[in-house]
matplotlib code that plots the C-alpha trace (Angstrom):
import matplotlib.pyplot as plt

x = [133.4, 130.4, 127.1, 128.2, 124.9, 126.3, 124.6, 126.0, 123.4, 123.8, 121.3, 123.5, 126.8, 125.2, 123.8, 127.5, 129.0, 127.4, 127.4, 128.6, 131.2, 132.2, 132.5, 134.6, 137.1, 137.3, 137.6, 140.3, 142.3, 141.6, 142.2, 146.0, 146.9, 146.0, 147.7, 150.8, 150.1, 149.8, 147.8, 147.1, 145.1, 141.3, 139.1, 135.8, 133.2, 131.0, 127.8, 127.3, 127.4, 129.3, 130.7, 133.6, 136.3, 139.1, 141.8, 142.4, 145.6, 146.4, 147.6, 151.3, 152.0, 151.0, 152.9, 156.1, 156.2, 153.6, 152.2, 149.0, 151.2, 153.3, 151.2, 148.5, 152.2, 152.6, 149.2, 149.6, 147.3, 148.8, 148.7, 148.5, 148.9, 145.8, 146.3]
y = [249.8, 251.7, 251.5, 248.0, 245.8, 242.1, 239.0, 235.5, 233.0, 229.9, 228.7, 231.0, 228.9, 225.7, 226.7, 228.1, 224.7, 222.5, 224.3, 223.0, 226.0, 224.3, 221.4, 222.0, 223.4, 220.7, 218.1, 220.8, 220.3, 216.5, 216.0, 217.9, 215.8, 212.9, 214.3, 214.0, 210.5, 209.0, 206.4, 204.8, 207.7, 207.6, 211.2, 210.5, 213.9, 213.6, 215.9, 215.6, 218.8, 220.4, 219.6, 217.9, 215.3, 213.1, 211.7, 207.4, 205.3, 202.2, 202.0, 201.0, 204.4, 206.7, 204.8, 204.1, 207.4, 209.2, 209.5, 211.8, 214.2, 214.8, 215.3, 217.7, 220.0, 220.2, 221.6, 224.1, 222.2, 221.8, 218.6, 218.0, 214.9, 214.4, 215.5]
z = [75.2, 76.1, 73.4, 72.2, 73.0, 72.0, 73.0, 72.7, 70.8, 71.1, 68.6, 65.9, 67.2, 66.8, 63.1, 62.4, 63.9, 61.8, 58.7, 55.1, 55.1, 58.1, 57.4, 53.9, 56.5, 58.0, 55.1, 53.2, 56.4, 56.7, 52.9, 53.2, 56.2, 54.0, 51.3, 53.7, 55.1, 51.6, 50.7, 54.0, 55.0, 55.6, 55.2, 57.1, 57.1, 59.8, 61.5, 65.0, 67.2, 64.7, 61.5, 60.9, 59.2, 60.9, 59.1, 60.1, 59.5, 60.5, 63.8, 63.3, 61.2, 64.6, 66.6, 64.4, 62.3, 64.3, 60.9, 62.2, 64.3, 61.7, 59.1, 61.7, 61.5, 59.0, 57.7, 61.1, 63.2, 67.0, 68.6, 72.7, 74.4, 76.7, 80.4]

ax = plt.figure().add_subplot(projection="3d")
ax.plot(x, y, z, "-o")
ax.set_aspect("equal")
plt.show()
């Protein structure tokens, strides 16, 4: 489209990345998955490069139940097997 002057900031990302809005993204996601798992679930928030939460269970519930998998599903997160 001609007269569109956009230029990509990285500084912006990075401020947008590891902002609390963010972040409560990330835990409202975490928290349903957990909300799936039951209690065995663990909700960690974390700041590094970006903001973020994972969601922990003990290991026998991912490999029996694939407790994590399902539960990433059913929130409409996708899951990929590394390459």
């Amino acid at each position: 489209m001609a007269g569109i002057d956009f230029r990509f900031e990285y500084s912006g990302l990075e401020e947008l990345l590891k902002s609390p809005a963010v972040g409560a993204i990330a835990k409202r996601l975490a928290d349903r998955m957990a909300e799936q798992i039951g209690d065995d679930a663990d909700v960690n928030e974390f700041v590094t490069d970006r903001a973020g939460a994972s969601v922990g269970v003990p290991a026998h519930l991912q490999t029996r139940d694939g407790a994590l998998t399902r539960a990433a599903a059913a929130v409409g997160l996708q899951v990929h097997s590394p390459r």
